[in-house]
N, C-alpha and C positions, 0 to 999 in steps of 0.2 A: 934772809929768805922768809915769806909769811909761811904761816903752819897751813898746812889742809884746815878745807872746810869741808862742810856739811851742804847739800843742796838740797831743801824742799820745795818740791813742786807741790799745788796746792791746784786741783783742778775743781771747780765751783760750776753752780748752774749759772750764774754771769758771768764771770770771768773766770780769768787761767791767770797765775799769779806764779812768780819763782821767786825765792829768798833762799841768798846765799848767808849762811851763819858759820862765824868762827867761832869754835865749841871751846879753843881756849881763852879768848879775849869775854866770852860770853858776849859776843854780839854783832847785829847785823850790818853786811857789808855792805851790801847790795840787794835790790826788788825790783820786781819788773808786774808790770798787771794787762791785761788785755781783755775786753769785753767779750761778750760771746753772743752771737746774735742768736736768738730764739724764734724758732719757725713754728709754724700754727696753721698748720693744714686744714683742719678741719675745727669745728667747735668742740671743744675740751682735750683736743689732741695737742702735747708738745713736744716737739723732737730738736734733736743736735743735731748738723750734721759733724762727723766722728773725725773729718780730715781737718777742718776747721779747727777741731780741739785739737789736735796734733800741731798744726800750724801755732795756733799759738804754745802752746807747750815750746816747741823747739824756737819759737822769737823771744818769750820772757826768758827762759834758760838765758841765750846768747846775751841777750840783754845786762840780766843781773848780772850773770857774769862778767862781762865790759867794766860795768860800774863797780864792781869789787875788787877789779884790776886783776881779772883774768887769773883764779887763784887755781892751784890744784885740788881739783875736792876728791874728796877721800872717800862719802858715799852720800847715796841719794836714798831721800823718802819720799813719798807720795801718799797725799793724803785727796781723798775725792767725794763728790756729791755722789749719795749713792741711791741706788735701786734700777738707777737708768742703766740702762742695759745695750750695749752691740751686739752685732755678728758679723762676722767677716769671714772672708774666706781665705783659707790657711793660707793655698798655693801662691794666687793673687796677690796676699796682704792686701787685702780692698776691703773695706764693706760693703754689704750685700743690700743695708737698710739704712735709713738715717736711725741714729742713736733714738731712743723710744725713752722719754724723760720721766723722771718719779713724778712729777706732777699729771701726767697725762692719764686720761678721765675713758679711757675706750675699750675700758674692760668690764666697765660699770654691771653690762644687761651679768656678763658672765659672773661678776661675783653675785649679785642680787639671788641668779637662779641658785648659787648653792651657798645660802646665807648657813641652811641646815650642818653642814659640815665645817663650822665656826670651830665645836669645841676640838673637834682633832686634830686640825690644823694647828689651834694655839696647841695644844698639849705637843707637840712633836719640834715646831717653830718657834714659839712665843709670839707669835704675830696674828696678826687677823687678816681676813681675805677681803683685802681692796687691790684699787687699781696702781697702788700705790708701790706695792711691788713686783720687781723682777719676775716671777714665775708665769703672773698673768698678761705680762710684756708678749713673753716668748710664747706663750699659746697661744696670745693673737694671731703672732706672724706666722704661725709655723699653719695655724688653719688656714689662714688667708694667702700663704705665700705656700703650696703642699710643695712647691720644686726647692725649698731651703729645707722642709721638712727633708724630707730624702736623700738630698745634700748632709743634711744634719747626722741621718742617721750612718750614712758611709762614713764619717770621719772627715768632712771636706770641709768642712764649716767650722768654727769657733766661735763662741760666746762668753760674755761676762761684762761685769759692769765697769767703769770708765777705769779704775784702778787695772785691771786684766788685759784693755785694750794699748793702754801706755806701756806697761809690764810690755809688752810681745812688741811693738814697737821700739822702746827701747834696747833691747837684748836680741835686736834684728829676726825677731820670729823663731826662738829659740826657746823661751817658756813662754810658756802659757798657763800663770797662776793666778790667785788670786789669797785675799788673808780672812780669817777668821769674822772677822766684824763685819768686812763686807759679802763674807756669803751667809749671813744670819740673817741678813734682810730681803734674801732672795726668794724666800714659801717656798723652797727646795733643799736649804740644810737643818738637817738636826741639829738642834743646840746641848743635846742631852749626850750624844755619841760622836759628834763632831765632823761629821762625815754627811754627802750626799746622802739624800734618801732615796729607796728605788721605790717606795710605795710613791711619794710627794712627785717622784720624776714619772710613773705613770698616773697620777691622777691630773697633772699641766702637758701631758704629752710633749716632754723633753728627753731627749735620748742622750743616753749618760757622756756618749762620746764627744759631745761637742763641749762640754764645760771645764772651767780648769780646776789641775790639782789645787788644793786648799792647805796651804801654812799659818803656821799661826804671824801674826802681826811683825813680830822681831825675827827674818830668819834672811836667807838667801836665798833671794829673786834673781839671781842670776847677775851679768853684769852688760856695759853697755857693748853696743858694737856696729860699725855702721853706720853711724851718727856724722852729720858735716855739723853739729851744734858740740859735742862732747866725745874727748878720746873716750878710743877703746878699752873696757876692762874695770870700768869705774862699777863697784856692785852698788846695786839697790839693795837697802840693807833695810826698810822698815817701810810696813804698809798699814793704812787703817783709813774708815770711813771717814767724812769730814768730824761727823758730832760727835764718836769716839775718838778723837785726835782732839777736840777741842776737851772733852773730859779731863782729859787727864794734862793737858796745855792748861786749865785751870786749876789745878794741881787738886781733882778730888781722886786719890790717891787708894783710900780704905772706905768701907761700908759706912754709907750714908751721907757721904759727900756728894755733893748735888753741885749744877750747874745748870744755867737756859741763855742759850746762844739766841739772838737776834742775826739772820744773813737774809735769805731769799723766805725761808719760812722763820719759825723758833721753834727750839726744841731744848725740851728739859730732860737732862739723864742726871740719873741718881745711880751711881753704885751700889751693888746690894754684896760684894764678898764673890766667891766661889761658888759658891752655889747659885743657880738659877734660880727666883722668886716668879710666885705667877702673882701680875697684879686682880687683885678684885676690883679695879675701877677703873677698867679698859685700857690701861698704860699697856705696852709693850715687852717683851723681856725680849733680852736682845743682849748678843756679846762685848762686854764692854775693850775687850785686850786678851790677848795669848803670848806670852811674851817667854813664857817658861811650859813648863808642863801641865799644868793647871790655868783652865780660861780664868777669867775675871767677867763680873756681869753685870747688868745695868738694866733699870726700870724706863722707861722712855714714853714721853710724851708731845708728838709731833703735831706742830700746827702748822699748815701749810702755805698762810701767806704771814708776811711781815712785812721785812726792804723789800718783798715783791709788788706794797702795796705803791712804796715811792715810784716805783718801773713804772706802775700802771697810770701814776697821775703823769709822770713824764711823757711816757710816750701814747699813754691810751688817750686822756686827756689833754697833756700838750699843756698844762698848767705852768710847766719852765722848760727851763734847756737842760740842767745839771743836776743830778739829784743831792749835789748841796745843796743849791739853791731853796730845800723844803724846809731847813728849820728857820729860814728871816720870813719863808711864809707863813709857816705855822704860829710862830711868834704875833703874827698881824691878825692872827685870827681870835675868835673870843672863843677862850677857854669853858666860859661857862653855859653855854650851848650846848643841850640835853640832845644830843648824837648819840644813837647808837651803830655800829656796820658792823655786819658779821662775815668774814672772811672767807666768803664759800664760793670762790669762782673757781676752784679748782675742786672744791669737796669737803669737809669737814673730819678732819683728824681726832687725835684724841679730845675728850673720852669718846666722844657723840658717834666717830666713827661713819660719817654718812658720803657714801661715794660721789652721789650725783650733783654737777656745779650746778649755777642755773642757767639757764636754756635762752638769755639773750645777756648784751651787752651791759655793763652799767652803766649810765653815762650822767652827769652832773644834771642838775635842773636848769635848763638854761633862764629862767629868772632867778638865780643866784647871783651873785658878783662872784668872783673870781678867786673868791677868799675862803668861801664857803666849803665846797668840796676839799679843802685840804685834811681838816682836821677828821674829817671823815674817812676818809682813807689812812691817814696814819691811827685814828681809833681802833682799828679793826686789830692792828699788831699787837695791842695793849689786850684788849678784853678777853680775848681768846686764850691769851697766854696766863693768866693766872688759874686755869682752867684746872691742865696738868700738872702746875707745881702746886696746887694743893692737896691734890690724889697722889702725886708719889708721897706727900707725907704724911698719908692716912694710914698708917699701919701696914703700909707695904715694906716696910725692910727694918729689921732690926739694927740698932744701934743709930738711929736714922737723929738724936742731937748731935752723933758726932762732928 
């Protein structure tokens, strides 16, 4: 009889991905991947819709599963793209909105008018006021949408980011939480007290009732129930945001261990210890894991396109069919072509920190060959990215050779 496994769900701004792991063999059984299509309403606006991610959630599960040869899992994790933010409605189990994506640009005028209250936000957050995150999501909707506002403030509504939306889904509408690392990216929790803020939730006009309780990373999210993809009673036993899952997936363990993922944007976290460090060079501070009593923290520096930049030669351009297909092109291209691209169609992350994309399309010179636009688009993932790893290791965190 095979031993239990472990099942992560791993929900991404392209895809939804399941990996079934057997924790005694040390290895994997079975995967499954599914894309996720991205809607674009408006210019600089991106949203999910939230059933869609669900849909595939419950096909890779069945999926992996199948190919692992239908094993008994013992617990589920879930790891997610964060900031983006739902609401749904309790009684329904419906959304009310499509998912409102961390890359989406539609809060720009709101954060500009109160650049002024920059320093209080990081002092309370560790984060800075873009459109980047969760808090300025939900004041969009809630001015523009006042019947969710009022909805929101009865208790009728629920909100949080994609981790909280799975959470309640899974465990058939019976919690409604979310963990530590993903509500430090929300400009609504204290990183200092660990807890909502009631000043932060009246300055985004969010009303306490609709968000969920907050655990740290490692606890009990309850268990499944009501699922036609997985019996009933299997707990979710671990949550955390993509780029803090991938922190410590790249085993930076103790203060000063550093990491920069490459996925839809890149993102550099450095561990700074238990204590919270504020960067001097626009970095981030942000929770890195709560696993015990004591959080763990992390310096962060997010730039917002990378592999987004392949999406866009694929499908904006039309350059290939597969986003394999870019390194035999990139290959064909000449390397030593004085290109520079700067990454700003969604906005400018750290350090620069600039909300607004820009205001038309890129589109290739059409007296180029076909070769030309490649290396341009994939430059853009390179430059930007050594941005931040050199500020996290400007004297931001001690013990930072380790």
């Amino acid at each position: 009889m095979s031993s239990p496994v472990i099942l992560s769900i791993d929900q991404g701004t392209t895809s939804t991905r399941a990996v079934v792991y057997d924790p005694a063999a040390f290895r994997v059984l079975g995967t499954a991947q599914q894309e996720l299509e991205q809607h674009y309403p408006r210019d600089g606006w991106v949203e999910h819709e939230p059933e869609e991610i669900w849909y595939a959630v419950a096909r890779t599960v069945r999926e992996a599963l199948a190919a692992a040869g239908t094993p008994t899992v013992a617990a589920i994790g879930i790891t997610n793209q964060r900031e983006t933010v739902v609401v749904w409605d309790r009684a329904a189990d419906r959304p009310v909105h499509r998912a409102i994506v961390w890359q989406d640009r539609r809060t720009t005028d709101f954060c500009r008018a109160r650049a002024a209250d920059q320093p209080w936000l990081r002092g309370k957050t560790g984060l800075v006021l873009d459109p980047y995150f969760s808090a300025t999501k939900l004041r969009w909707l809630f001015d523009n949408r006042p019947e969710l506002k009022r909805a929101a403030e009865r208790g009728d509504l629920a909100c949080g980011t994609i981790d909280s939306f799975l959470i309640w889904r899974l465990t058939g509408g019976r919690v409604h939480a979310t963990d530590t690392t993903n509500a430090s990216r929300t400009l609504l929790f204290d990183i200092h007290t660990l807890q909502w803020d009631d000043d932060l939730l009246r300055y985004f006009g969010v009303p306490r009732a609709v968000l969920p309780e907050v655990k740290p990373s490692a606890a009990d999210f309850g268990t499944t129930a009501g699922l036609d993809f997985l019996p009933d009673g299997v707990p979710i036993r671990g949550v955390a945001g993509d780029q803090q899952a991938a922190l410590f997936g790249q085993c930076a363990f103790g203060p000063g261990a550093a990491k920069c993922t490459y996925g839809t944007g890149a993102f550099f976290l450095m561990h700074t210890g238990d204590t919270p460090v504020a960067s001097g060079h626009q970095l981030l501070t942000t929770v890195a894991a709560m696993t015990g009593a004591r959080p763990q923290y992390a310096l962060e520096g997010a730039v917002f396109v990378a592999g987004a930049a392949v999406q866009w030669l694929r499908d904006g351009l039309h350059l290939f069919r597969t986003a394999a297909d870019v390194e035999r092109l990139a290959r064909e291209s000449n390397p030593a072509e004085p290109v520079l691209f700067v990454p700003g169609f969604v906005g400018l992350g750290a350090p620069h920190w600039v909300p607004e994309g820009p205001r038309r399309d890129l589109r290739a010179d059409p007296r180029d060959d076909r070769r030309r636009p490649r290396p341009r688009g994939l430059g853009r993932c390179r430059f930007p990215g050594r941005r931040p790893d050199r500020r996290g290791t400007q004297g931001s965190c001690p013990n930072r050779g380790r």
